[in-house]
Each structure stands twice: as C-alpha cells, then as structure tokens.
C-alpha positions as CSV (number, residue, x, y, z in Angstrom):
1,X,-31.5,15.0,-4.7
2,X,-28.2,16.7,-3.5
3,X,-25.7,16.3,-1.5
4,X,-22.8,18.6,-0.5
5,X,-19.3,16.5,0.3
6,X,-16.6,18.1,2.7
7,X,-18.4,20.5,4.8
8,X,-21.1,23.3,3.6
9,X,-20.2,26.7,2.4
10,X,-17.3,26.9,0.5
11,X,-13.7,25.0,0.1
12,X,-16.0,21.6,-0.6
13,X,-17.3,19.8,-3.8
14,X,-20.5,21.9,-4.4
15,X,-23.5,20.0,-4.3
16,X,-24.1,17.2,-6.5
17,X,-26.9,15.8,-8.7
18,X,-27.6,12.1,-7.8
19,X,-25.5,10.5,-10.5
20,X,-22.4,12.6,-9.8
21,X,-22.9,12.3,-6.0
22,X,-22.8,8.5,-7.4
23,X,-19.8,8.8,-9.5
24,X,-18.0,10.5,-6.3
25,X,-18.8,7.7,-4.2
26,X,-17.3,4.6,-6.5
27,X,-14.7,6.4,-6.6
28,X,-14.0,7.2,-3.5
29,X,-14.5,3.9,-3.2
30,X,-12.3,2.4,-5.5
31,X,-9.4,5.2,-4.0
32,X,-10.8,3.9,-0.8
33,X,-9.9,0.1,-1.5
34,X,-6.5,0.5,-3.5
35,X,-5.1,2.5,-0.3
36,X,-6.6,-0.5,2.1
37,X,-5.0,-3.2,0.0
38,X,-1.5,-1.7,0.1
39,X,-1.5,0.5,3.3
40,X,-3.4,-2.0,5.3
41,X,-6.3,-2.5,7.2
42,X,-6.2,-3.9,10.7
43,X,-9.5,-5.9,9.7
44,X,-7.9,-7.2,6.5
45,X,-4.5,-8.7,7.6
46,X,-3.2,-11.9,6.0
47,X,-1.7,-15.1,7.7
48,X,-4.6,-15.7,10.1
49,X,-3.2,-14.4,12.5
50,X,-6.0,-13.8,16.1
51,X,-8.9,-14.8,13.6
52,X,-7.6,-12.7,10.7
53,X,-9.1,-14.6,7.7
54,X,-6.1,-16.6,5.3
55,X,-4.4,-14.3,2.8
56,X,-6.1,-15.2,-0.6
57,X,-3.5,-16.6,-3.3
58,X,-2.2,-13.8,-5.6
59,X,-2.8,-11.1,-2.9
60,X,0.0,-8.4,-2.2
61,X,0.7,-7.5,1.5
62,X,0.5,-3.7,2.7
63,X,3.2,-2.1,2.9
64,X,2.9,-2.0,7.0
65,X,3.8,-5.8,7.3
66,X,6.1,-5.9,4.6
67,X,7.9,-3.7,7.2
68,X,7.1,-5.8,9.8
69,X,8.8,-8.8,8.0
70,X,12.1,-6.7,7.5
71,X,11.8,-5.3,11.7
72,X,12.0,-9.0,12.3
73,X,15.3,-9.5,11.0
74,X,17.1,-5.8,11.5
75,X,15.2,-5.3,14.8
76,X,17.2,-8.3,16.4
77,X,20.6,-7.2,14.6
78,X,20.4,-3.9,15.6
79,X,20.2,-4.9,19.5
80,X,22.9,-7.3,19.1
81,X,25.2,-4.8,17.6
82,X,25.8,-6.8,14.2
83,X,29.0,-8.0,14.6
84,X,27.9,-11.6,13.2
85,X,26.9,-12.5,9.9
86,X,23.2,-12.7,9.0
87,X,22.1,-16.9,9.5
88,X,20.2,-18.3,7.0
89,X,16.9,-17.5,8.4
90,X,17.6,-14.1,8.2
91,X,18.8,-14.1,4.9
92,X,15.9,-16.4,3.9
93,X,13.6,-13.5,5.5
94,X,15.1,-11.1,4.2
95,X,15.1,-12.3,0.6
96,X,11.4,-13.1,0.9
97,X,10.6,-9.3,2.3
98,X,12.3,-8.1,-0.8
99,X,10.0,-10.0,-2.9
100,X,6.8,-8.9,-0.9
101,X,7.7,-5.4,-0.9
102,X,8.5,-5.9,-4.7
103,X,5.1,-6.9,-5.1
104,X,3.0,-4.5,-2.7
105,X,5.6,-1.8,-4.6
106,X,3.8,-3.2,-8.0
107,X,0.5,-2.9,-6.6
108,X,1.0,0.1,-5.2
109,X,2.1,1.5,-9.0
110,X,-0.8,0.1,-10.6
111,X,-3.2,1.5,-8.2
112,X,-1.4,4.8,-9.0
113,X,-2.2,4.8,-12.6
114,X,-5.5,3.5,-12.3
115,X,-8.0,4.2,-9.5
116,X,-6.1,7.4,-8.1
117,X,-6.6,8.8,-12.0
118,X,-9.8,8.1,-12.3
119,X,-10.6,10.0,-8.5
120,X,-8.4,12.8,-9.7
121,X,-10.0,13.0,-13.0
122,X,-13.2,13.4,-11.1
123,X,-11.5,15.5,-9.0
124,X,-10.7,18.0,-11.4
125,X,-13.8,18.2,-13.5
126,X,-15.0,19.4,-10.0
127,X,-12.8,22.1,-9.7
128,X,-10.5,20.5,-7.5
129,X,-7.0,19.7,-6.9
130,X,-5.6,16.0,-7.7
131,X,-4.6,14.0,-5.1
132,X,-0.6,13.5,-5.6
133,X,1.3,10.4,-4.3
134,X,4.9,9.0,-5.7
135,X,5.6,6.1,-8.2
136,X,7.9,3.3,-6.0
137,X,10.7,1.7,-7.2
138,X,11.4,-1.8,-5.8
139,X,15.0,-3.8,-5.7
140,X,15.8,-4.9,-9.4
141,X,17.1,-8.7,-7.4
142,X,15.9,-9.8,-4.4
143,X,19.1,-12.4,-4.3
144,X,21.1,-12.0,-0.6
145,X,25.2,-11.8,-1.6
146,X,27.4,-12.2,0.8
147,X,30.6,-9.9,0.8
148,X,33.5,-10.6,-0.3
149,X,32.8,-14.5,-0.5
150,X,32.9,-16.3,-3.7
C-alpha cells in the first residue's frame, strides 16, 4: 500500500511503501511531540489550572508560559512606569522565570539535536529540504542583583 504525503502531483514526498510511510509518521510524530512539549499545547498545560492535569515532576514548561511568568512581573511595571524598585515577589518571579526558561531553553536544545535530526534525516533521504530552527542560549545565572547596592 501507498500513500502520497503533502498534496498529489508534485512538490510532496512521493508516495511511499508501507514501512517508509511508517517511518514518516514516528517521526512526524516524535517532531510532533518535541514542538508540543516546548511550544505548548493548550490541552497539555501544567499547574491545573481549569481542569488542566498537574505538571509531572521533571517536566519543562513551553516556552509560551515561561513568558507568561515574565508578563506577570514586567506587564505590571511597565503600566506603573517603573520608577520603584522591583519587591521581592517580583524578584522572586523573576528569578524563577529565568530558571524555567533555562530549562524549556535545554529542552528545546536537546529536541534540536535529537528528534528534529532524525525527521530531517528522513527528510533528506526523501529528496527534501531539512527543517531549520536555532540553538537557544539561556542566562548563565538566574541570581537577581540589585544596582549599585552592596
């Protein structure tokens, strides 16, 4: 049996034989799952949250609430005009973003060399161009300092 991905006649994979239409599903799959956990999917937030299940220990939030944690703090201080110093929940926040997006950034990486390869690899012994995305490079300290105090 064959199966032709991406539209008939011309500019798609050409059709494939059942165990590479197989190999072209798991890993679209696998490409499918590693841009879910880090880009988000609205059925797979953390925090349970409107009957969103708990985020499982060790998991990495997507990039789109790691943002959401940062709007929480600069959202407010950009309406206010910043002329006061951050308070400790803000800093506390903002510390704990850093780590998150640290670790989604890690994630992210990992998924890069990994899945995304092994789809391009497939991709190119099909005759087609590898999907290209960009390495991220997260804070070095995630330690607030304030300015000028000792």
């Amino acid at each position: 049996m064959t199966s032709t991905i991406g539209g008939s006649g011309g500019g798609g994979v050409e059709d494939l034989d059942g165990a590479a239409l197989a190999d072209a599903e798991s890993a679209a799959a696998l490409v499918g799952d590693g841009f879910g956990a880090v880009g988000g999917r609205g059925a797979q937030r953390g925090g349970g949250d409107f009957g969103a299940p708990l985020r499982a220990p060790g998991s990495v939030l997507p990039f789109y609430l790691v943002s959401g944690m940062y709007n929480t703090v600069l959202g407010p201080l950009s309406q206010n005009g910043i002329d006061m110093p951050p308070t400790r929940a803000e800093i506390n926040t903002l510390e704990s973003s850093c780590k998150e997006f640290g670790m989604t950034a890690a994630s992210w990486n990992a998924f890069l060399t990994t899945d995304l390869a092994t789809f391009n690899t497939l991709l190119a012994k099909n005759g087609l161009a590898p999907l290209k995305a960009t390495a991220i490079t997260a804070s070095s300290s995630c330690t607030f300092a304030w300015p000028g105090r000792k």
